[in-house]
Backbone as JSON, one array per atom type, in Angstrom:
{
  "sequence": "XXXXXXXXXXXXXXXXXXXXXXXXXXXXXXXXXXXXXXXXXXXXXXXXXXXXXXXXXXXXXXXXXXXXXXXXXXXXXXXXXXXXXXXXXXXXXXXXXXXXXXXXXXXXXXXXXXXXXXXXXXXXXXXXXXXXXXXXXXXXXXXXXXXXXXXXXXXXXXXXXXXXXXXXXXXXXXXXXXXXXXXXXXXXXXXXXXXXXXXXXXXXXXXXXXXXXXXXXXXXXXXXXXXXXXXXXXXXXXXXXXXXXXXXXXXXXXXXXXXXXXXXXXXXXXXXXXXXXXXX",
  "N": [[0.84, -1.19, 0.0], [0.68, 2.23, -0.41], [0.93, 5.74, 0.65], [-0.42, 9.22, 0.66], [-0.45, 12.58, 0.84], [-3.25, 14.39, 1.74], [-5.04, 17.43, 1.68], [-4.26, 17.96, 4.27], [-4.43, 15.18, 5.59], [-3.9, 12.04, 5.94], [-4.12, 9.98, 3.5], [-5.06, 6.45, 2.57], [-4.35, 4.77, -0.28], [-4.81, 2.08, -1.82], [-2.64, -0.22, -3.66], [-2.46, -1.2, -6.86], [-2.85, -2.8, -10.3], [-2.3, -1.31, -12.01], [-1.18, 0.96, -10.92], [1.16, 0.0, -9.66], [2.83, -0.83, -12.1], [2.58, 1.31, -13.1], [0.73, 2.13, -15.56], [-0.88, 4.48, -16.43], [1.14, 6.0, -16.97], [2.75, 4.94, -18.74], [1.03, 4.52, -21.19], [0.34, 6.96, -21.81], [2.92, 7.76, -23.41], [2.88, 7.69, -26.03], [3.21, 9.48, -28.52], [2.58, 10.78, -31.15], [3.78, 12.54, -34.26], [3.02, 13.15, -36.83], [0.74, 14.56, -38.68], [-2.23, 14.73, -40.26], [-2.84, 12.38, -38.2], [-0.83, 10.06, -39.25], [-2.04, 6.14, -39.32], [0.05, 4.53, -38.96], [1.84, 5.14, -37.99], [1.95, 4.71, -35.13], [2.09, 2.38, -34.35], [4.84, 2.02, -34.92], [6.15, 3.26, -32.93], [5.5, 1.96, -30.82], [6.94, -0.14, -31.35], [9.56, 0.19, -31.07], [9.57, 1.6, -28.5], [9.05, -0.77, -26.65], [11.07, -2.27, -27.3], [13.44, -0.58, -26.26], [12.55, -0.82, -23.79], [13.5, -3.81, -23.63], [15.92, -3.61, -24.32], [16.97, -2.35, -21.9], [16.49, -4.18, -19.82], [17.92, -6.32, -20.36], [20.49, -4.93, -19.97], [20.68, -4.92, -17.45], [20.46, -7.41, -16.72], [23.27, -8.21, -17.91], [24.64, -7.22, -16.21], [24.52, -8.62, -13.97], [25.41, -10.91, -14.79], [27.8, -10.45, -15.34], [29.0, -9.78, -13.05], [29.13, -12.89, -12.02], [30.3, -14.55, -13.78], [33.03, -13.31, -13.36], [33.28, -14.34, -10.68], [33.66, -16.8, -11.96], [31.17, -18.65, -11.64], [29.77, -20.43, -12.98], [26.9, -22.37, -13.6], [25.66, -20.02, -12.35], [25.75, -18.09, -14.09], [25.15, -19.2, -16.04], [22.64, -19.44, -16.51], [21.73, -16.58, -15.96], [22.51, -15.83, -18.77], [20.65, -17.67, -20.35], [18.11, -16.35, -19.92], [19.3, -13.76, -21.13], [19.49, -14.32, -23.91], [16.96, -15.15, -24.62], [15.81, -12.9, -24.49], [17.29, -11.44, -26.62], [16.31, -12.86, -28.57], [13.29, -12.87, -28.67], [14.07, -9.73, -29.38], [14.5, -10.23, -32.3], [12.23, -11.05, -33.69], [10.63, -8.97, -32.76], [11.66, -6.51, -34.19], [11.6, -7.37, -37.01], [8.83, -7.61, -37.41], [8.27, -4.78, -37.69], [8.42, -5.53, -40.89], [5.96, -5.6, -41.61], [5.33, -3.0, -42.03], [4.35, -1.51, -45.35], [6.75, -0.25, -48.05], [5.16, 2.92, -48.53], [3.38, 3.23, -46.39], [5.49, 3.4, -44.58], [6.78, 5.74, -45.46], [4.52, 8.04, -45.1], [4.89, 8.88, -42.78], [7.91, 9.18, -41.98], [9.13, 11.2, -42.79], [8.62, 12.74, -40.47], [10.76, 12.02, -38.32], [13.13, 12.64, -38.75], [15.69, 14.54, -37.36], [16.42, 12.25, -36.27], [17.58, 8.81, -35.51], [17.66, 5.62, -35.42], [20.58, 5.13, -34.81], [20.96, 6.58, -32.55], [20.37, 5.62, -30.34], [20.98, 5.0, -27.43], [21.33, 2.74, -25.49], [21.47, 0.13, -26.85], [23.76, 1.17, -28.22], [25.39, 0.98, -25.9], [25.09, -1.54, -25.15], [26.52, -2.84, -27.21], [28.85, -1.74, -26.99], [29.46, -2.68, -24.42], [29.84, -5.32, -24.92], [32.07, -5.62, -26.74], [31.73, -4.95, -29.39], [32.75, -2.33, -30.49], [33.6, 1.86, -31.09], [34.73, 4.88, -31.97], [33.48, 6.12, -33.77], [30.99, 6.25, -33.17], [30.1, 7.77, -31.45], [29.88, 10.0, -31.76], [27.1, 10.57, -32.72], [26.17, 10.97, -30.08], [26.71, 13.86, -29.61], [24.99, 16.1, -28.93], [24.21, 15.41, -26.28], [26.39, 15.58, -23.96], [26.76, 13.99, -21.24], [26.15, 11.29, -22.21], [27.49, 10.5, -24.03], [30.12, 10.38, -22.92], [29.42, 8.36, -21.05], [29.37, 6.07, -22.91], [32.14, 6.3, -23.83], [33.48, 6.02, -21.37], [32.9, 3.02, -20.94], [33.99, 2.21, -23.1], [37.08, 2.02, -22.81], [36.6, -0.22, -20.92], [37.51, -3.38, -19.93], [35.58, -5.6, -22.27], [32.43, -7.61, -22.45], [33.91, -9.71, -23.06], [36.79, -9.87, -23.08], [36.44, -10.19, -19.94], [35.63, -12.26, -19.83], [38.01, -13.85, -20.91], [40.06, -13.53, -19.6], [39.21, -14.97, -16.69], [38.85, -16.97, -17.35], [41.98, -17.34, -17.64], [42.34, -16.98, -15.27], [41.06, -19.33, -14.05], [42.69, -21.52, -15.27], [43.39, -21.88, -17.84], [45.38, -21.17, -19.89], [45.83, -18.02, -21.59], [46.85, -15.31, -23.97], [49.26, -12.63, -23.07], [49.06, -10.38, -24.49], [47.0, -10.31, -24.82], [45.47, -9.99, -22.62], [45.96, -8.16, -21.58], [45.93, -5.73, -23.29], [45.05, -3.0, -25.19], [41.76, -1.74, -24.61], [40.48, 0.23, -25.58], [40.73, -0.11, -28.25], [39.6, -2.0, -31.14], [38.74, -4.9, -30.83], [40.57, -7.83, -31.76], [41.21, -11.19, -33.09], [42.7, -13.59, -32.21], [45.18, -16.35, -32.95], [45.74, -17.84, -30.71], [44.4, -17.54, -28.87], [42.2, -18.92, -30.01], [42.82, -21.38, -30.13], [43.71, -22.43, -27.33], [41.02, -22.13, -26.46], [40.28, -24.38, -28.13], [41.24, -26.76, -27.39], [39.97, -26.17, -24.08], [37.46, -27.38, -25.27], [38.63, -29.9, -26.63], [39.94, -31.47, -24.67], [38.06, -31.41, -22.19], [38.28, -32.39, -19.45], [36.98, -32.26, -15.97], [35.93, -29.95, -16.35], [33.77, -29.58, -18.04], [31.98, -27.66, -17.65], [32.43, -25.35, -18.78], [32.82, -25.92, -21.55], [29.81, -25.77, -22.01], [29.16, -23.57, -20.83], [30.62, -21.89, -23.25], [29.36, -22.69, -25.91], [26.35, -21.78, -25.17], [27.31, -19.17, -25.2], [28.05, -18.5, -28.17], [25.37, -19.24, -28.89], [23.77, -16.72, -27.95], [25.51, -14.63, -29.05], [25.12, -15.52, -31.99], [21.65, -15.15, -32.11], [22.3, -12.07, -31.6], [23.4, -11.74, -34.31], [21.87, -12.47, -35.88], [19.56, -10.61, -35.0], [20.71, -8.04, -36.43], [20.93, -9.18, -38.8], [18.28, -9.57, -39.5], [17.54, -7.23, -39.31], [18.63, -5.99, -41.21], [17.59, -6.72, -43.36], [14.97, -5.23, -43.23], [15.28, -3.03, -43.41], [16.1, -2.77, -45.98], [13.57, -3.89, -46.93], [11.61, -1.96, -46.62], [12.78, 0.89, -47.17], [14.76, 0.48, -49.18], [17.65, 1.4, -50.35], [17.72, 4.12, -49.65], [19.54, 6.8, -47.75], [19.39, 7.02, -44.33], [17.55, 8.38, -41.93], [19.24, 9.84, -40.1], [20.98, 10.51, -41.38], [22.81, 8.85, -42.04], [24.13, 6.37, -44.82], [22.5, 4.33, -44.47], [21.1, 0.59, -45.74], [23.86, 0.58, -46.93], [25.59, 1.15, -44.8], [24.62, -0.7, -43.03], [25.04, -3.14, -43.66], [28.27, -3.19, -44.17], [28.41, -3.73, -41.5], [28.02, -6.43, -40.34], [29.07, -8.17, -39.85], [30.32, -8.55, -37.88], [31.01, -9.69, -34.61], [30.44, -10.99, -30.87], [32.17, -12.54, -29.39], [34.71, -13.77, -31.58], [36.58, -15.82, -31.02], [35.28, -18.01, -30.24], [33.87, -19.4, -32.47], [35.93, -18.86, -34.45], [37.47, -21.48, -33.53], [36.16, -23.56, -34.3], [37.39, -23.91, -36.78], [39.64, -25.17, -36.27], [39.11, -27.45, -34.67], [39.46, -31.23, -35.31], [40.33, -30.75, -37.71], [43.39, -30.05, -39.12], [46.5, -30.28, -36.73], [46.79, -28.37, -33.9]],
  "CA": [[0.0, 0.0, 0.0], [1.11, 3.56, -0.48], [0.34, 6.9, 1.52], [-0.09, 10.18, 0.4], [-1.35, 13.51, 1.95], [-4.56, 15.27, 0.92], [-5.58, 18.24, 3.16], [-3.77, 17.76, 5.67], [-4.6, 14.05, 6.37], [-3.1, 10.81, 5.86], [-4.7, 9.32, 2.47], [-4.31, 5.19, 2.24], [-4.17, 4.52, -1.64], [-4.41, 0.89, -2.45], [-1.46, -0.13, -4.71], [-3.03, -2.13, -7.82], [-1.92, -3.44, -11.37], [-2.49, -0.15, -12.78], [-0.33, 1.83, -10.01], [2.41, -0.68, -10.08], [3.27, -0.85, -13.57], [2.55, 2.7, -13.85], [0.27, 1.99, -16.77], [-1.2, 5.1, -17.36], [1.98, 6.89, -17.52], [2.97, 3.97, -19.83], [0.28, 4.49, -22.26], [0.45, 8.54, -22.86], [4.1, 7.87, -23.79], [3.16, 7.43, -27.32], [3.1, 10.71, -29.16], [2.78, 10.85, -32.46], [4.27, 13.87, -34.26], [2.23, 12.98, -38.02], [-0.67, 15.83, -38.33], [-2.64, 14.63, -39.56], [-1.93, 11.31, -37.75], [-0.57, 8.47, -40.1], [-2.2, 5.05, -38.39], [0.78, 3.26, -38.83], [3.1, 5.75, -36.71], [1.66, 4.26, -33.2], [3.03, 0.97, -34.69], [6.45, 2.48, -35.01], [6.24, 4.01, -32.0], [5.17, 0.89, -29.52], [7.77, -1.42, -31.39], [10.66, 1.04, -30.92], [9.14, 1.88, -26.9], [9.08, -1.86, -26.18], [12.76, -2.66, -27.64], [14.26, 0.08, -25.31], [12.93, -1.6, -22.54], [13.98, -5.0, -23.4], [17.56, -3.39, -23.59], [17.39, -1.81, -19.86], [16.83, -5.38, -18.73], [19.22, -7.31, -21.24], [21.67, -4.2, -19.72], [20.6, -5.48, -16.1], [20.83, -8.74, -16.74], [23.95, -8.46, -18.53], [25.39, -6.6, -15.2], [24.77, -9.01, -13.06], [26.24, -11.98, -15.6], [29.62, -9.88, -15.55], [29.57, -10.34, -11.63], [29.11, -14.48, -11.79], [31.47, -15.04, -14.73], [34.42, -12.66, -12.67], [33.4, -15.17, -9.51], [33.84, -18.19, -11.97], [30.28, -19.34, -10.82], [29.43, -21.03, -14.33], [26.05, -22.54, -13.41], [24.17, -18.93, -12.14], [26.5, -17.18, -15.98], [24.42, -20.0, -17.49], [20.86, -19.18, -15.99], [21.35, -15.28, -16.16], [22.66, -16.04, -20.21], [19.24, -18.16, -20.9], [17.29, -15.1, -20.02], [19.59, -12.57, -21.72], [19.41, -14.84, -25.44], [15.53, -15.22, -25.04], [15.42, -11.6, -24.97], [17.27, -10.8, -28.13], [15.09, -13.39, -29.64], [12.16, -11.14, -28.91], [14.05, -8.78, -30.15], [14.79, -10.78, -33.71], [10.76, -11.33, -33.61], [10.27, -7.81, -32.88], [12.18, -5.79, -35.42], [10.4, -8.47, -37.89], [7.24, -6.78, -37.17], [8.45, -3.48, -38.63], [8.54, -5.5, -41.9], [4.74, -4.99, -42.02], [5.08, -1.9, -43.38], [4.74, -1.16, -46.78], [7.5, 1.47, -48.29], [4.42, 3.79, -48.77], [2.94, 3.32, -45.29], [6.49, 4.24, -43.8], [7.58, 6.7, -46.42], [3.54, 8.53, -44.7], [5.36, 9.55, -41.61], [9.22, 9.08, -41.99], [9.88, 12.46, -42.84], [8.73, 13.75, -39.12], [11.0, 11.43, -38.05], [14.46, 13.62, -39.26], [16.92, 14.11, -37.63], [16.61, 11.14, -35.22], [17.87, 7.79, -35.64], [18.47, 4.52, -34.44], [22.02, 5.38, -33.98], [20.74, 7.58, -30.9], [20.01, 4.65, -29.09], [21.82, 4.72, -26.54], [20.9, 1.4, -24.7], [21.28, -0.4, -28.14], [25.19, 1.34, -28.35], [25.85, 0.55, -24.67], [24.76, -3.26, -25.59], [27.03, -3.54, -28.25], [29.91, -1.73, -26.5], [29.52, -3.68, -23.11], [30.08, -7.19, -25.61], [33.04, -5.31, -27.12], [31.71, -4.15, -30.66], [33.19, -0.35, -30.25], [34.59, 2.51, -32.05], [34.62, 6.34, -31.21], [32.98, 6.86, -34.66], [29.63, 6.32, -32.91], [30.22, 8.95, -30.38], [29.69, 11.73, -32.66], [25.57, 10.8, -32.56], [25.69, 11.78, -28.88], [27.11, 15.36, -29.46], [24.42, 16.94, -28.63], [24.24, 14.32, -25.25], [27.97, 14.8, -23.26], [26.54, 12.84, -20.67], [26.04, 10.09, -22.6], [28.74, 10.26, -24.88], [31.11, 10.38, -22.04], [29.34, 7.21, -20.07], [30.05, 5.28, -23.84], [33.69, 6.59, -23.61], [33.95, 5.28, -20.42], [32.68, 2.05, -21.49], [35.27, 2.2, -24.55], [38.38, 2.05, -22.0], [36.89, -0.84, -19.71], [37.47, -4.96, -20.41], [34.63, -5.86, -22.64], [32.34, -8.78, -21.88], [34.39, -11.13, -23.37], [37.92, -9.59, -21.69], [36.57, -10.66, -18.88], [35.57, -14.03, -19.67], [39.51, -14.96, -21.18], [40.53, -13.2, -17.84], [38.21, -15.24, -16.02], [39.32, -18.4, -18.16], [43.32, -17.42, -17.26], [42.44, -17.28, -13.72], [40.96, -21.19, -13.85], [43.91, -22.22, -15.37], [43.31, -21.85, -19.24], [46.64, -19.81, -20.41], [45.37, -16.9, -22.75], [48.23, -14.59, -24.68], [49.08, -11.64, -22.53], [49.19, -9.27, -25.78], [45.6, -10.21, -25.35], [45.03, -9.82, -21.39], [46.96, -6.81, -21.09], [45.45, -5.41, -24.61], [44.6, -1.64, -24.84], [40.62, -1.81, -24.5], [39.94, 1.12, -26.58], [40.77, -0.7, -29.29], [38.72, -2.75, -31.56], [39.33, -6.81, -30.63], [41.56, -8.46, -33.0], [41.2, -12.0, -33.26], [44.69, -14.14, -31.85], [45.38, -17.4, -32.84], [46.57, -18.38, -29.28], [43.24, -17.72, -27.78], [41.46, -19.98, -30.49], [43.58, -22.49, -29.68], [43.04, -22.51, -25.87], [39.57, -22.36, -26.38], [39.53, -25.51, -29.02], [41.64, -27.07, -26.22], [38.9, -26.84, -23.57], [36.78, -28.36, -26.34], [39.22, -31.19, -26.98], [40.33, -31.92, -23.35], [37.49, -30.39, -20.69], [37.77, -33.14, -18.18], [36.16, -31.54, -15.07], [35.87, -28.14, -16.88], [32.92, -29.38, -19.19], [30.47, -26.67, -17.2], [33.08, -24.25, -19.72], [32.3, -26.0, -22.85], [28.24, -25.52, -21.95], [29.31, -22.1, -21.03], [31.06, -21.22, -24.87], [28.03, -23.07, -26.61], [25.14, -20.59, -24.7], [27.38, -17.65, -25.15], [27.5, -18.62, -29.14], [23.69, -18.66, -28.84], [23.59, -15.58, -27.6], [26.04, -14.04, -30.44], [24.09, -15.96, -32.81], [20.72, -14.04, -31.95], [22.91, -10.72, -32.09], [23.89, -11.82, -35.58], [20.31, -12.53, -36.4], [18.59, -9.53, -35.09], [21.52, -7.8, -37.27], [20.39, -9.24, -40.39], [16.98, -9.23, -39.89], [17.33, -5.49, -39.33], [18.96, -5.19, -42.64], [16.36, -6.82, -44.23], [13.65, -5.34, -43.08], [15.61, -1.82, -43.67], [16.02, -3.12, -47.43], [12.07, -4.35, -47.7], [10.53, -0.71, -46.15], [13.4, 2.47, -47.85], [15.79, 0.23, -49.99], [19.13, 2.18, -50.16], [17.55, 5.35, -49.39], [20.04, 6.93, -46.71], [18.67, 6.6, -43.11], [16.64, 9.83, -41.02], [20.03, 10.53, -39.03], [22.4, 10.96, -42.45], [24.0, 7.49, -42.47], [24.0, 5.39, -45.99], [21.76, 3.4, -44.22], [21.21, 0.21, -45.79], [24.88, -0.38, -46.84], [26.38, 1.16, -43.31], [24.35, -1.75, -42.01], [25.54, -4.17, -43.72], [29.27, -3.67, -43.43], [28.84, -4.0, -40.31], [26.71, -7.39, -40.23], [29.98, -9.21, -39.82], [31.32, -8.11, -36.11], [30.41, -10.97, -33.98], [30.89, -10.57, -29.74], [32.83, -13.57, -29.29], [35.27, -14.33, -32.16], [37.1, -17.11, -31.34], [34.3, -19.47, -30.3], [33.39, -19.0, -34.19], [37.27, -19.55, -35.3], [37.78, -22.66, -33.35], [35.28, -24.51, -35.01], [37.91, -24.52, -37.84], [40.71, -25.98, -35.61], [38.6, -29.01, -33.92], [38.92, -31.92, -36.17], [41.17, -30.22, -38.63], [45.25, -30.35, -39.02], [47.19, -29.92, -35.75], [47.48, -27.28, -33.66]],
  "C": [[0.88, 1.25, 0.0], [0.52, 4.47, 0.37], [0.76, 8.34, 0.38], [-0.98, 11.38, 1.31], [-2.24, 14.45, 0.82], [-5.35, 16.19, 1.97], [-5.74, 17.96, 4.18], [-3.94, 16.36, 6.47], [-4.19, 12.95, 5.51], [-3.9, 10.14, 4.59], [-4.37, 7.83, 2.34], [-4.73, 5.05, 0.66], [-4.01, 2.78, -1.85], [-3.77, 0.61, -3.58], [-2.4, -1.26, -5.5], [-2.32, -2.71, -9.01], [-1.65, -2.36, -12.03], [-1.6, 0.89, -12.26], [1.25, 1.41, -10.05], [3.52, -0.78, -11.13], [3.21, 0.56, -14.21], [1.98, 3.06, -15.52], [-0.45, 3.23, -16.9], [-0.3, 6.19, -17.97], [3.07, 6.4, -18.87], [2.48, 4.57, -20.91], [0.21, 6.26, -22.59], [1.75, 8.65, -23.17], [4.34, 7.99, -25.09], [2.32, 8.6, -28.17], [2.99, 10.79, -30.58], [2.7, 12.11, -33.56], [3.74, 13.67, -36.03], [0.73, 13.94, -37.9], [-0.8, 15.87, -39.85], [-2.73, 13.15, -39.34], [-1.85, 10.3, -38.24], [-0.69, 7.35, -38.84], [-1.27, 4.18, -37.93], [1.89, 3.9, -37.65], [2.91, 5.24, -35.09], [2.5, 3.16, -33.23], [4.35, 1.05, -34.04], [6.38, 2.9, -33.99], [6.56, 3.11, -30.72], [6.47, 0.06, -29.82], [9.02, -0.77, -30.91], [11.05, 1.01, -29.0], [9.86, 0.49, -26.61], [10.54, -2.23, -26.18], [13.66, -1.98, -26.92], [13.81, -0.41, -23.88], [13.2, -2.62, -21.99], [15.56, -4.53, -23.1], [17.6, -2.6, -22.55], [17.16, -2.93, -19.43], [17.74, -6.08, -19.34], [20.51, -6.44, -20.65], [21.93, -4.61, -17.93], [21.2, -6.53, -16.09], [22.2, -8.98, -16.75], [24.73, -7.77, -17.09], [25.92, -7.79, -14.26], [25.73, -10.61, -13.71], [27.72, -11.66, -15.48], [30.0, -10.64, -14.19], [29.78, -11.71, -11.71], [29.71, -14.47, -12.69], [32.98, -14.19, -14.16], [34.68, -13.59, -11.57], [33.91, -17.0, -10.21], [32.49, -19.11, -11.7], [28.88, -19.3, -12.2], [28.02, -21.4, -14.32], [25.32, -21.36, -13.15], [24.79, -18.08, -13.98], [25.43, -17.74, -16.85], [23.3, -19.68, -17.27], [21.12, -17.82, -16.48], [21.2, -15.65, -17.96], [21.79, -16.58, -21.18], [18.53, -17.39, -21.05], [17.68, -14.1, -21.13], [19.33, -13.02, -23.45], [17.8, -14.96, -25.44], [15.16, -13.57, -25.52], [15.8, -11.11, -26.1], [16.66, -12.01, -28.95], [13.76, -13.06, -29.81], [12.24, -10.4, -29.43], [14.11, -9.21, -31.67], [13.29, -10.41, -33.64], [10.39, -9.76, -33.53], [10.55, -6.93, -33.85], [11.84, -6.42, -36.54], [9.63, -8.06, -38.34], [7.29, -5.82, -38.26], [8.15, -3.76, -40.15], [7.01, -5.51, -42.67], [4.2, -4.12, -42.67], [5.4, -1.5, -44.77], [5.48, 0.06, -47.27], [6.05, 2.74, -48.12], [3.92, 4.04, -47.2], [3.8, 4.02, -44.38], [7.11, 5.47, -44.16], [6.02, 7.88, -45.32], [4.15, 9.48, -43.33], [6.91, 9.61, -41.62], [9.68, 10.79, -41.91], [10.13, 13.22, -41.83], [9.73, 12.35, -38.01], [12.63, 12.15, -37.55], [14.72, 14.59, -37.8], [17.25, 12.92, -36.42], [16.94, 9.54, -35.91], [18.19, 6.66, -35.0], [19.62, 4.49, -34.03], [22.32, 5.55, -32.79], [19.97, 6.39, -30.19], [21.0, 4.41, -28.46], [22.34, 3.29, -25.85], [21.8, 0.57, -25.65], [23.01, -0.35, -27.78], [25.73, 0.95, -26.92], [25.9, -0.98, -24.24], [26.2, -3.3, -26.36], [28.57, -3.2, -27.66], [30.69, -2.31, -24.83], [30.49, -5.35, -23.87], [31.37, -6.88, -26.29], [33.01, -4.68, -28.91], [31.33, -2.35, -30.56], [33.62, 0.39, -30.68], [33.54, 3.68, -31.57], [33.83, 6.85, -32.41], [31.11, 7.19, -34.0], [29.08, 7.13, -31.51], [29.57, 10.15, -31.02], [27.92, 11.78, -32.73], [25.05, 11.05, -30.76], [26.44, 13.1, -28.6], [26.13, 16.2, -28.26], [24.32, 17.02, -26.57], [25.22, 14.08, -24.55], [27.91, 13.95, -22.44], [26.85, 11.66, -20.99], [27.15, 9.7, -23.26], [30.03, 9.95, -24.17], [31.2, 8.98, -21.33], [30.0, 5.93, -21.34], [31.61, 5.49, -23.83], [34.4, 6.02, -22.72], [34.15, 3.9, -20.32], [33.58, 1.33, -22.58], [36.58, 1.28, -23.78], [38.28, 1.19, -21.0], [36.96, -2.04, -20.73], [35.38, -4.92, -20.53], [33.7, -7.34, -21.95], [33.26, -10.15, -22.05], [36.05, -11.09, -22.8], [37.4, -10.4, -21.11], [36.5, -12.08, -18.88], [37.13, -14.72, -20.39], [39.99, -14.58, -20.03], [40.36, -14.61, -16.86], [38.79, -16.88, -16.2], [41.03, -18.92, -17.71], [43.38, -17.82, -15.92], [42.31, -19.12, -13.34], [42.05, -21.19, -14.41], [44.1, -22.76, -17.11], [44.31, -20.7, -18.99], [46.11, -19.02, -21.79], [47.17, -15.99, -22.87], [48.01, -13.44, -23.97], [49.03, -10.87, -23.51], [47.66, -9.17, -25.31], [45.04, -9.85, -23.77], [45.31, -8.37, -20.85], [46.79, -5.79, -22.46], [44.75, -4.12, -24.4], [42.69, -1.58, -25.58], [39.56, -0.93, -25.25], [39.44, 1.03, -27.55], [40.01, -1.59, -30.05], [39.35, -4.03, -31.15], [39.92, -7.29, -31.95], [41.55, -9.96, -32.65], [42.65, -12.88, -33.02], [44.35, -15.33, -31.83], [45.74, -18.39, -32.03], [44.8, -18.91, -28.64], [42.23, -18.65, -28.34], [41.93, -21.7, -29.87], [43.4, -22.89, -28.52], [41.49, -22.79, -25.65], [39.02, -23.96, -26.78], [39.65, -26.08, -28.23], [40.67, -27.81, -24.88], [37.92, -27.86, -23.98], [37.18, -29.96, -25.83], [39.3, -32.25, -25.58], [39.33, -31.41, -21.99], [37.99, -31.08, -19.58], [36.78, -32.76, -17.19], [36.18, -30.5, -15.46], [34.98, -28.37, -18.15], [31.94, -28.27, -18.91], [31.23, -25.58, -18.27], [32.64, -24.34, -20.8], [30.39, -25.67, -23.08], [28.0, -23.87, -21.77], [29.23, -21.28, -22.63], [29.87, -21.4, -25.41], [26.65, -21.98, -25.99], [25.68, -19.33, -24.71], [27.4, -17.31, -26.73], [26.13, -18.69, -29.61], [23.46, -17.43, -28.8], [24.58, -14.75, -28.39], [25.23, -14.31, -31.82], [22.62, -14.81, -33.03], [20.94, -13.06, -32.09], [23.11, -10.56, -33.43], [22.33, -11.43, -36.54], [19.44, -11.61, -36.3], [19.64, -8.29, -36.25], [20.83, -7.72, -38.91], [19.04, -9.33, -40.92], [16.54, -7.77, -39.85], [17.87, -5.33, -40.53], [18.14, -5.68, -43.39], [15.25, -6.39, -44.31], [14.19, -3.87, -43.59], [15.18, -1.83, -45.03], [13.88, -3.49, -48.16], [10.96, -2.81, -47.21], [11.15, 0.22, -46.87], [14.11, 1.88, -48.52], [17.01, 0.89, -49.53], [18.71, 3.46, -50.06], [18.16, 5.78, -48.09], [19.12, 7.15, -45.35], [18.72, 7.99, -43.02], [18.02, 10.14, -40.56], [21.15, 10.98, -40.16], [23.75, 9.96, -42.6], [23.59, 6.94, -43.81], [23.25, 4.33, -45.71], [21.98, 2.14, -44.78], [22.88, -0.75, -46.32], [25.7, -0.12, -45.79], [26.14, -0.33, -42.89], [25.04, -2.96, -42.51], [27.17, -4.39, -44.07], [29.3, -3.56, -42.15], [28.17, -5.78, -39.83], [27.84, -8.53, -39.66], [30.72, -9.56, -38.89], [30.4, -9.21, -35.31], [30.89, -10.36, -32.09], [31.97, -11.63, -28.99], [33.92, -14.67, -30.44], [36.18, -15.42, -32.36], [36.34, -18.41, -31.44], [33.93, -19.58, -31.25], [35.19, -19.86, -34.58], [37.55, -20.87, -34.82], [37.26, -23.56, -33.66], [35.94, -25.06, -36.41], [39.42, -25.34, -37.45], [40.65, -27.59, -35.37], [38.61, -29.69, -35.27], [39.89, -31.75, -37.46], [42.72, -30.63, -38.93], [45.58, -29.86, -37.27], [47.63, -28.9, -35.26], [47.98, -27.07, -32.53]]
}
């Protein structure tokens, strides 16, 4: 129950589903800036809403996953990591949706759209630079935003998620390449033939360290789904504006797709060509 005061006396307020959830401050959230109002803009509006608040819990989630993979404590990494891959499979399924609209339907409102972009998702860029896909070029869409631009900066300069997990991996007693432990974080990840190797390794040999190999396999899931909401966002870009440059002044559909190819976990991908292969 809640309290509040109402001339001068103690008000009890029964807390409900509607108070809780804060549903009616939910539901006037969706503005629509089309006059006079294209039907489909609520669409765009709810799917967009909803997807920023799957990434504030995929950014939760993903907090508390850092803590239990720094402790080593493989079994709760694997429970949080079930949750965090269902959610970007919502999100695949969600950005999907968008492909409902017909160029004409989206072309109806797009224009009051200018100069905003998915770029300016913050959440979205704080996802991708938490997992280690980073670069200062995507700073420049929070100009306006130093706050924000500053908390991504900060983010730039710490061990990504996957740092921590060869860290994490050195500490058990998997030897990773210091070039790569001791690696300036700023930097984009570079792929090292050492750390594939170590990885195939666990593969080849887990003994009592198979809870690792169940680890790699659910964190490839969960890259996987990243890959996938990826390319289902470039398809759906390609089936609503074609190559018409994106609302914020990117080349839109071919920005997106050199980028389609950055993965958050690159070796568990390369060692798949080791296992089984010539000797390494």
């Amino acid at each position: 129950m809640s309290y509040e005061t109402s001339k001068d006396k103690l008000v009890m307020s029964e807390l409900n589903y509607g108070s809780y959830l804060r549903i009616p401050e939910l539901l006037s959230l969706q503005q629509l800036l089309s006059n006079p109002a294209h039907h489909d803009e609520m669409f765009f509006i709810i799917v967009h809403q909803t997807a920023e608040l799957w990434f504030k819990d995929l950014l939760h989630e993903t907090g508390s996953f850092v803590k239990t993979l720094e402790q080593g404590v493989v079994s709760q990494s694997l429970k949080l990591l079930k949750r965090m891959t269902a959610i970007l499979d919502l999100q695949v399924k969600q950005i999907n949706m968008l492909a409902t609209l017909t160029p004409v339907e989206f072309a109806g409102f797009r224009d009051h759209l200018r100069p905003a972009s998915g770029f300016q998702s913050f959440q979205f860029r704080k996802i991708e630079f938490s997992f280690g896909v980073r670069h200062p070029f995507f700073l420049k869409f929070f100009a306006s935003q130093p706050e924000l631009a500053e908390q991504l900066a900060s983010i730039m300069a710490k061990p990504s998620v996957y740092d921590i997990l060869l860290k994490t991996l050195h500490t058990n007693g998997f030897s990773m390449p210091s070039a790569v432990l001791n690696r300036d974080f700023s930097e984009e990840y570079v792929s090292h033939p050492d750390v594939a190797k170590a990885l195939a390794t666990v593969y080849e040999q887990p003994g009592d360290s198979y809870h690792w190999v169940l680890l790699f396999e659910a964190l490839l899931d969960f890259d996987e789904k990243y890959l996938q909401w990826k390319n289902t966002h470039i398809l759906m870009v390609a089936r609503t504006i074609g190559a018409q440059p994106g609302t914020g002044g990117s080349s839109g559909l071919e920005f997106l797709r050199g980028r389609a190819h950055l993965r958050f976990f690159p070796e568990l991908w390369d060692l798949r060509s080791l296992i089984g292969g010539s000797p390494h």
